[in-house]
N, C-alpha and C positions, 0 to 999 in steps of 0.2 A: 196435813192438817193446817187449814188459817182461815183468819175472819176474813170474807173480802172486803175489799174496799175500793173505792172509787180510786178510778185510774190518777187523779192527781194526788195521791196518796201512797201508792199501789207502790215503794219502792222495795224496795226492800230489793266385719265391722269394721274397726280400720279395716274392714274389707271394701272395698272399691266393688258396684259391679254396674254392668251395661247396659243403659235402660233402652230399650225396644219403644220406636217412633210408634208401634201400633197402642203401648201402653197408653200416652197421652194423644194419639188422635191417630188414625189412617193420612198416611203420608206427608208428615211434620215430623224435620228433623230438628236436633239441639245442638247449639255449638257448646261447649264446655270451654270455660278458661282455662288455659295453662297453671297451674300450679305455681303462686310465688316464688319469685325467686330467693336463694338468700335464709329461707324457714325452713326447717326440719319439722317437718308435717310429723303430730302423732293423734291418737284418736282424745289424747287429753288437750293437749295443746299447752301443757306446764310442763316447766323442769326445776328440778332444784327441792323437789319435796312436795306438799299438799298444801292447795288453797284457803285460806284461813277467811270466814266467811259468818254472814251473818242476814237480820231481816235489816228493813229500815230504818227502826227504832233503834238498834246499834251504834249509825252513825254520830250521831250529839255524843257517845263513848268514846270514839277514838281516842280524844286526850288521856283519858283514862287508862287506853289498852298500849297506849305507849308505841301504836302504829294505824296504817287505815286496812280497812276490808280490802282484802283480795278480790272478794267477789259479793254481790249481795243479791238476796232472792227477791224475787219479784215476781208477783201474782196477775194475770190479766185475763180478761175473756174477751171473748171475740167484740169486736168493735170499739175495744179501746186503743188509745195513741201510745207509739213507743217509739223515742221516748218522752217521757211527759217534763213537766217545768219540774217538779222535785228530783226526775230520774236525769235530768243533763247534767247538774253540777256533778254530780256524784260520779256518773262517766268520767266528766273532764277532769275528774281529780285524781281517777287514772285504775276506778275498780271497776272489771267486768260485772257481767251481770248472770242473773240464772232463771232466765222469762221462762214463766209457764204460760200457755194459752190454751185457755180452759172455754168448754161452749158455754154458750147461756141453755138456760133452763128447756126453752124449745126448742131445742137443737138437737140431732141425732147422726152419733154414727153414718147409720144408714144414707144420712143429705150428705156428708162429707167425703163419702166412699164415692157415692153416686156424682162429685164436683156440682153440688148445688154451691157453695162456697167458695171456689175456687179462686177467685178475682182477690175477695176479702182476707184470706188466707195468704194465699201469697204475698198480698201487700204488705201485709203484718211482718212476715219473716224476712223480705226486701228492706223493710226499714230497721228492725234489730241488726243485720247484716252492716246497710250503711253506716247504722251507729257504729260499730266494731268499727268499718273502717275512719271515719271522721274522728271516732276519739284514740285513733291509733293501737287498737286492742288487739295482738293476734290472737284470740279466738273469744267467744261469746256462746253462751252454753242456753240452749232451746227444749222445748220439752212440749208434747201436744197430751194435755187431759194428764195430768197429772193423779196420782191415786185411783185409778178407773175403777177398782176394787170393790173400794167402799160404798158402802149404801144410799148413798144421796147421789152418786154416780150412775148407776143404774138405770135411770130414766132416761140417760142417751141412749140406752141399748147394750145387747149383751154382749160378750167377752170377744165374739168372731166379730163382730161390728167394730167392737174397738180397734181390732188388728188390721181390718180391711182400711179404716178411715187411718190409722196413722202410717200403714205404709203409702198410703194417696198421697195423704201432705207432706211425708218425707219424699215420696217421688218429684212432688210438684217444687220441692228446695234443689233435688237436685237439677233436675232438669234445667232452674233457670242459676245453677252456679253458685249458688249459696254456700255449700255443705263446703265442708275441709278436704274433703279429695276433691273436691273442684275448683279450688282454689278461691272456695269465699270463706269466711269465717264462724261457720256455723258448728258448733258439736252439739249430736243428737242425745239428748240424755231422756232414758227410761224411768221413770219414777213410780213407785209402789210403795204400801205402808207395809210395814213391817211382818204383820199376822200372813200376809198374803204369801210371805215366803216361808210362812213355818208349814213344815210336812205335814204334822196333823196338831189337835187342839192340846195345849199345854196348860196350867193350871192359870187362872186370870186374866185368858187371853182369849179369846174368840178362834185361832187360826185356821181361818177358813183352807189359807195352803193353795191358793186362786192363780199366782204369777204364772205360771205354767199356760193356762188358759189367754192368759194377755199379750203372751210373749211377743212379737211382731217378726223375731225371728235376726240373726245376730248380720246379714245384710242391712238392715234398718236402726240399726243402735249402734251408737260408739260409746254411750258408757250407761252402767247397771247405776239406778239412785236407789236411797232406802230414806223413808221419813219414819221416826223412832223416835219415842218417847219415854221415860220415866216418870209415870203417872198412876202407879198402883190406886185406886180407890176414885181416882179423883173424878171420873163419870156417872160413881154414883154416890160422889160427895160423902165419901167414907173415908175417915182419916187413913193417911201411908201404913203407918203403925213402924214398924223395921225392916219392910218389903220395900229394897233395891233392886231396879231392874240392870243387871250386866251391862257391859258393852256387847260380850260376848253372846248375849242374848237376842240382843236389838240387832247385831248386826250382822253376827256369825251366820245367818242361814242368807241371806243378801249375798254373802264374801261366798259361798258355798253355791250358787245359782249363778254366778257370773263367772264362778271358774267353770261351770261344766257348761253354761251358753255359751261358746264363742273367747270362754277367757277374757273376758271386760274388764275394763278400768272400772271400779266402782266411787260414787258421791254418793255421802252422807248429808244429806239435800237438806233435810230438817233434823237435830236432835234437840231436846232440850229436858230438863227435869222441874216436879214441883218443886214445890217451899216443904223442909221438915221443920216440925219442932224443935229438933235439933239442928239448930241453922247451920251446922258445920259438914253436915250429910250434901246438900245441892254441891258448895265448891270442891267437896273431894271427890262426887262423882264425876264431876264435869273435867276433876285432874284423872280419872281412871279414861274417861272416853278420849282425851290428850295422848295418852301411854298406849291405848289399844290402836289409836288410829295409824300414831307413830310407828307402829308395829306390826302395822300389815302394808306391804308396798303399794298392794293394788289399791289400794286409799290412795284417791286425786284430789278433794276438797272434801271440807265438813263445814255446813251451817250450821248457829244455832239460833232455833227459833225463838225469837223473843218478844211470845207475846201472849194470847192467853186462848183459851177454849171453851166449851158449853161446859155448865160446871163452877159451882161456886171455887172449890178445889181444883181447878184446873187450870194455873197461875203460870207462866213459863217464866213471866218476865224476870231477868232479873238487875234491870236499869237503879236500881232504889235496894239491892242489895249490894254493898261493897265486898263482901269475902267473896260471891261467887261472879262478879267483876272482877276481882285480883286473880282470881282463878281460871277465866277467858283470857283473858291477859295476860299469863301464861301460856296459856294453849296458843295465843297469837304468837308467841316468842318458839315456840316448837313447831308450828306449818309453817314454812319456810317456801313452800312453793310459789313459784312467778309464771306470767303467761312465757311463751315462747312468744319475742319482737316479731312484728309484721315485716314482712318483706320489704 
């Protein structure tokens, strides 16, 4: 879930396998780079714990959180620059990033599978790549179509179109040495909303139960994302009332999908919660999804999204709330995760 926005704005498996010259042409071969020296290669590319992360609007916070972003999300679609004059300082100051590249509205699967695209794609992920390397990052977390699930996604085309077109463009990273087995700085991250991994429909929830269908298959993914919210009422602008959505609700069937694909490292890509009446419900959830995250190892990072949705009641931010800042600011002081140094 997020507003787009114009790119100068816009900041915010381990399996190895052998890709066949016929894949990307009849009689073109690939040379691959040697593996850095000196790095302990893993499909997260952190040690030390979980990436402490956030959007754009986080950053004017750090003072607040009493450290900077590990890592911050970032939204793009095909034909914007990465990275842009708001996204370099933020690099240079030494936090990764978590580029999504989403199509525009006419754009389909189908062109992407087919390399109608091909040139413009690759350039995109060559230059996310150099960024890693020029701001000294060993790793930099990618992601093609993010949420494919949801209903405004659709108009690319359906669920085997998505699988076709993101294993193309993951082939088209490997091929040219990008990815982390090949010794560029790319990890492939899979991102779905949340309903998509529940089995079937649950009370206040749509679960369609769809990830299955999108899979691309655990050669094309080194880590499972889930975007979760705590938003009881707020799409149809109906007060919360005393309806808490879990951690374990948000993110238990996600942890539950990644152990039986491939056993994936999972990111909690987006979480965030409204505003209650009782202003003291947002910063004790956001200490509950702190304590759950902490508490499952396969958890590699958590964003939280801080920003807003369709919906009068559909408010994430909370920049202009000080309890559930002190309450991030915490959760900054318990993700302790660092990248793994480049080579």
């Amino acid at each position: 879930m997020h507003i787009r926005k114009p790119a100068v704005l816009a900041v915010i498996a381990s399996l190895t396998f052998a890709v066949s010259p016929a894949v990307f042409g009849q009689g073109v071969s690939f040379a691959f780079p040697a593996p850095r020296e000196g790095v302990a290669e893993t499909p997260t590319g952190v040690t030390g714990g979980v990436l402490f992360g956030s959007t754009e609007e986080m950053v004017p916070k750090e003072p607040a959180l009493g450290r900077k972003l590990a890592i911050i999300r970032v939204y793009k679609q095909l034909g914007n620059v990465f990275p842009d004059v708001a996204e370099k300082p933020m690099l240079a100051a030494g936090s990764t990033m978590m580029v999504s590249l989403d199509l525009r509205d006419d754009q389909t699967y189908h062109q992407v599978g087919g390399g109608q695209f091909d040139s413009e794609i690759l350039n995109f992920y060559k230059s996310v790549n150099a960024a890693a390397v020029k701001y000294k990052l060993g790793a930099i977390y990618v992601n093609f179509e993010h949420e494919p699930s949801i209903k405004k996604r659709k108009i690319h085309g359906p669920p085997a179109g998505f699988v076709r077109a993101w294993r193309h463009v993951y082939r088209l990273t490997a091929a040219a040495g990008l990815t982390w087995q090949k010794g560029g700085r790319l990890h492939w991250v899979w991102i779905m909303d949340h309903d998509s991994y529940n089995p079937s429909p649950s009370p206040g929830q749509s679960g369609p139960g769809t990830a299955p269908l999108f899979w691309p298959g655990a050669a094309y993914v080194d880590i499972d994302a889930v975007d979760a919210y705590n938003h009881p009422g707020c799409h149809k602008n109906e007060p919360p009332g005393g309806v808490v959505f879990s951690p374990k609700r948000l993110f238990g069937t996600a942890l539950d999908f990644a152990n039986s694909h491939g056993n994936k490292p999972v990111y909690i890509t987006e979480f965030a919660s409204i505003a209650y009446p009782d202003a003291s419900v947002r910063p004790t959830w956001i200490g509950s999804v702190t304590s759950y995250v902490t508490a499952h190892p396969a958890i590699m990072a958590a964003d939280y999204w801080d920003g807003f949705h369709s919906g009068a009641r559909c408010v994430f931010q909370i920049n202009n709330d000080p309890a559930s800042i002190a309450a991030f600011a915490k959760t900054g002081k318990a993700l302790t995760g660092k990248l793994i140094p480049p080579g």
